[in-house]
Structure formats: C-alpha cells, structure tokens
N, C-alpha and C positions, 0 to 999 in steps of 0.2 A: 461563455456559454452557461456557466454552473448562476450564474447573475440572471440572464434571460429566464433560465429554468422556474429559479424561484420567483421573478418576475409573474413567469405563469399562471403560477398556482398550483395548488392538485391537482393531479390527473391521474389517471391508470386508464391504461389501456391494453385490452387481452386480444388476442391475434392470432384468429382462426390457422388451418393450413392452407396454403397461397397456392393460388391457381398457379400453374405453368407445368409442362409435358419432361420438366427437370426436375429431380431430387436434388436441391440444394443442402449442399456439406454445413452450413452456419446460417442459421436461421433464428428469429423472435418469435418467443412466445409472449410476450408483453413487456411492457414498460408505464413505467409510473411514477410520481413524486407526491408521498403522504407526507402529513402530520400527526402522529397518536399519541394522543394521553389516555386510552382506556387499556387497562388489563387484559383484556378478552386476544388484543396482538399475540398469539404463540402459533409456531410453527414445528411441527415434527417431522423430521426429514427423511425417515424410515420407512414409509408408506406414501412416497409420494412418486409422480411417475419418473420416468430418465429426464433432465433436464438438469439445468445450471441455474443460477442466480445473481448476481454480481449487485448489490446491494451499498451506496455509500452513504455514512453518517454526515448530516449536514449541520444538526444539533439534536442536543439532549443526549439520551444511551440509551440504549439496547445491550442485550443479554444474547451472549454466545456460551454453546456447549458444544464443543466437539471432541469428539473422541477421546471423553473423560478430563479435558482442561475448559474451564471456565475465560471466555473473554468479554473483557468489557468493549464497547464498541462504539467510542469516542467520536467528537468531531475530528474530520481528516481522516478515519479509518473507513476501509472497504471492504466488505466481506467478500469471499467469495466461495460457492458452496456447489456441489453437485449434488442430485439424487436419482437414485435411493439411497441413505447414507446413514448412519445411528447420528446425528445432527440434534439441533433443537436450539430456534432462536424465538427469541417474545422480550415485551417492554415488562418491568418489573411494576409491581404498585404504585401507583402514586408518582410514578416517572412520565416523561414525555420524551416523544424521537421522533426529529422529521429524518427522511432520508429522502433518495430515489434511486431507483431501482432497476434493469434488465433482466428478463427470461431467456435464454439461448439455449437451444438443440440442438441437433445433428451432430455429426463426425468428427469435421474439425473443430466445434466449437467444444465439444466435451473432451476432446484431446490437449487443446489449450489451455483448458481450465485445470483437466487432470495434471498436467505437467506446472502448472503454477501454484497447484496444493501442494503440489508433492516437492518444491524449492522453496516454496518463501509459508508455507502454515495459510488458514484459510483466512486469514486478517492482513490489508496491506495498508503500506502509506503512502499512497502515488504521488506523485509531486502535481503542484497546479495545473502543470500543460495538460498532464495522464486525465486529471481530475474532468476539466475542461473537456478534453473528450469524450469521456463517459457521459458527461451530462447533453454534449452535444449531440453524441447518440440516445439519448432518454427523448430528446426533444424531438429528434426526428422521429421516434421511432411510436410517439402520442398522437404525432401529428392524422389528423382523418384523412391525408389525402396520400399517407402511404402505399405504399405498391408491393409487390412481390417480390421482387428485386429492390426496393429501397428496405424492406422488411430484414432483409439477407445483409446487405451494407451496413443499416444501424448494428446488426446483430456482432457481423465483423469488428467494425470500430471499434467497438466497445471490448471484445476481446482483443483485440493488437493493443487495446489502451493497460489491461490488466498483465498482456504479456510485457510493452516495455516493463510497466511498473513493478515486475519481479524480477528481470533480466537484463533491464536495461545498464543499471550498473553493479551485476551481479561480479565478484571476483571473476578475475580469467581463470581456465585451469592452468596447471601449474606447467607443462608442458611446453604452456603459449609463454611465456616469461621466460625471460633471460638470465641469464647470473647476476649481474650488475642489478636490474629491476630486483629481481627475486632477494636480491641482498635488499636492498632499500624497504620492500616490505616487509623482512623479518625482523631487522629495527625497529622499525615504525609499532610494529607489534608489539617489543618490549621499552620501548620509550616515547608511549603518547604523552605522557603526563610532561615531558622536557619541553624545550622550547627548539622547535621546528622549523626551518627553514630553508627556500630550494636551496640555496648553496652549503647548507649542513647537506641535506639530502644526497647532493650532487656528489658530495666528498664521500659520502658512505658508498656509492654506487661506483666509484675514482674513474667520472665522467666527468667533462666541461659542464659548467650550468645548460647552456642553450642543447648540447646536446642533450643531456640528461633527460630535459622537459620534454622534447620533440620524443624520445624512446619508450620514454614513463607515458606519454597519452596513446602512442600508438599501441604501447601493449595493454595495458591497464583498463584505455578507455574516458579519464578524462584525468583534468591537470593535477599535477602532486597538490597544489593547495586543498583541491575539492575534496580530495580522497582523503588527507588530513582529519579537512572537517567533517567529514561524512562517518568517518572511522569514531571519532570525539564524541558526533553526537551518539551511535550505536554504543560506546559504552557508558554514557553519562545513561542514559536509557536503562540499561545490565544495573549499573547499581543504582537509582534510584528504586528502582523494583525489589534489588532482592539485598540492598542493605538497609541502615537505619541513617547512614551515614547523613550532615546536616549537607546543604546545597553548597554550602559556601566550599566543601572537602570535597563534594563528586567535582565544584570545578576543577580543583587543582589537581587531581586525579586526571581528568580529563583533559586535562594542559592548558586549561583557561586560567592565566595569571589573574585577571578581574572577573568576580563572581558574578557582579553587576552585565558588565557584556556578556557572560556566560548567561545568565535569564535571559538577557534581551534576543542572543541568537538560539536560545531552544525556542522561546515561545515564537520564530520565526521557524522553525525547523517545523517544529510538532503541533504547531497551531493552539498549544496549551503551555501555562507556566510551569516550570520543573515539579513546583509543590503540587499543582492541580494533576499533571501529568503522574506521579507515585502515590493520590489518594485514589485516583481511577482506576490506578492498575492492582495496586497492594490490598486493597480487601478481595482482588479475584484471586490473590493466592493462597488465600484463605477458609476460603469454603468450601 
C-alpha cells in the first residue's frame, strides 16, 4: 500500500462533517501525502482545535518538539500528536520531508491516541504491516468517492494500525507471567550481550525446550528468538544515542558477535545504518 500511495502522488484531502442522523465515535478529518522543501512547513499545536494527527516520514526530516524534548523525525518514524497541546512541528531550512498523513476526531479516536502517547512517547516505529495500513488508510481516505462511513473506517484503520504498533508487542504485565518465564526474562536483562540460545533459555526457565517455547509465546507474545532480537536492537538504539561508544562495541554489547551482521540487521530493523541512525538522533540531544 505504502508503494501504491507514493505511486499516487500528492494529494490532501480535507473532509467536511459527514452526513448521517449518527455521531460517529472515530471519524477523518483529512488525509494527505506531501513533499516540502520550503521553510514556511511549521505547525503550533497550542491553538489548534481537538483533533489528532498521525503523520509518517517517508523521507528527508522533520523537526518535533514536544513537551520540552526535541525529535527528529526520520524515515520509518510516525508521529503521533493530539490537540490542543504546547506541540510544534515544521521542516528546518534548507531540508526536505515527504510524509503522509491522517486527521482523526471523536471519542474513540482521541482515546486511542491518548493512551498510545501516554505508552510509547509521540514518535513510533511501526513495522511494515502497521506502516502498510496507515498508508492504506491515507489512500482510502483521499479517494473522491469516500463516504461517511468509509470516512469513519479509514479513520479507524489507521488508529488500530498505531494501536498495534505501540501495544502490540508491548511487555506483558508482570502478573501475566509465570516464574519460570519471569526467570528467563530477568536474565535475558542481565546477559544480552552472552550468547543466547532457546536451550540456554529453557535451562534458565528448568523447562524442556518444546515446552519452554510453547509457555514463553503464550505469555510473552511472540517466540524467545524475536524477543532476543527485539530486546538487542532497543539497546543498541539506548547506546548509540546516549554513548560515544564506536559501532563495532554497541555490537558486542548487544550480543552481536559480528559487527558486520550487527549493521546489516539494524539497517533492516531501523530502515537506517547504525552511524546514520546516532547522527539523526545525537544533535537532537543537544539543543
């Protein structure tokens, strides 16, 4: 979908209130796919009416400020933003940013949105599928031959796409988890950087392998490998940002014995190389 979209071209499109004798709970207020290289792009989110925004970078950057932290606003990242709100995004000089975009109101959509600031910060990383849907709802939601009800659907989509992508493999609570699991995770927490494997796992947990995996996805959510990797890359991410440390050490930190696979599965994770991914992020902690 995210292919179709830019297939398309620009577009924006803004979306009156929809006929029908129902108050829909999640509703558009537009949708759109720009291109900007001019400065004049700034948005203040303080004076602006109740509504949502759900905004993802397709290239170039964009400039986030919210609540006092500066984000930059990469390819692969997604903003998501409510107002009225002390906010403020725009393209910086001399820079360019395509993205595209959703507006969503009502009830449950600003309920969804509220509760996925308030877990994961206003910047996400959706995975391709998430990504895919947002765009598939942008597409529908441009199209001229929208309806009232197709209006309410894109607007839905689009948020269940930003709900998985801050929930979907959020930690369980701790309640949900077992002893045996709950052991394997507090491990795992102090020995990313060793070398890991389900039958190491399974002996921490002092479960059979087959059983161990069948317990670990049912409570967890998905298989001991993923949650590995998943864990690896969230702190290769922690320190390239907030050390100086060189790439070849965040691997080994991060329990990637070859630095070489360690680049090749970030720039698959993050859609950026490790060094491009810490010069994006490390001047925004700066300013």
């Amino acid at each position: 979908m995210l292919t179709d979209l830019i297939a398309h071209g620009p577009v924006v499109r803004i979306l009156g209130p929809q006929p029908g004798p129902l108050g829909l709970h999640c509703m558009a207020t537009g949708a759109g796919y720009e291109r900007r290289d001019d400065e004049t792009y700034d948005w203040e989110g303080s004076n602006r009416a109740a509504f949502a925004v759900i905004q993802h970078t397709i290239g170039g950057r964009g400039e986030l400020e919210y609540e006092g932290t500066r984000h930059a606003l990469m390819p692969g990242d997604t903003m998501v933003l409510r107002f009225p709100h002390a906010n403020r995004y725009w393209l910086a000089p001399g820079g360019s940013w395509e993205y595209f975009w959703i507006g969503v109101h009502g009830i449950e959509a600003l309920r969804v949105v509220r509760a996925v600031i308030d877990a994961a910060g206003p910047v996400l990383r959706p995975t391709e599928r998430d990504v895919d849907r947002l765009a598939g709802a942008c597409l529908a939601l441009t199209a001229e031959t929208v309806t009232g009800g197709g209006a309410s659907a894109g607007a839905y989509d689009a948020v269940m796409a930003i709900h998985d992508a801050a929930f979907e493999n959020a930690p369980p609570r701790a309640e949900q988890i077992s002893g045996p699991i709950r052991r394997c995770l507090a491990f795992l927490e102090e020995h990313l950087s060793d070398h890991l494997d389900v039958d190491r796992l399974a002996r921490v947990a002092s479960l059979s392998r087959a059983h161990f995996v069948r317990k670990f996805i049912a409570e967890v959510g998905v298989p001991p490998s993923d949650y590995v990797f998943a864990e690896r890359m969230r702190l290769a991410e922690r320190l390239l940002i907030a050390t100086d440390a060189s790439v070849s050490e965040i691997a080994r930190q991060a329990g990637f014995a070859d630095a070489n696979y360690f680049a090749k599965a970030f720039r698959r994770s993050a859609n950026l190389s490790p060094s491009a991914f810490r010069s994006a992020r490390q001047p925004a902690r700066h300013r």
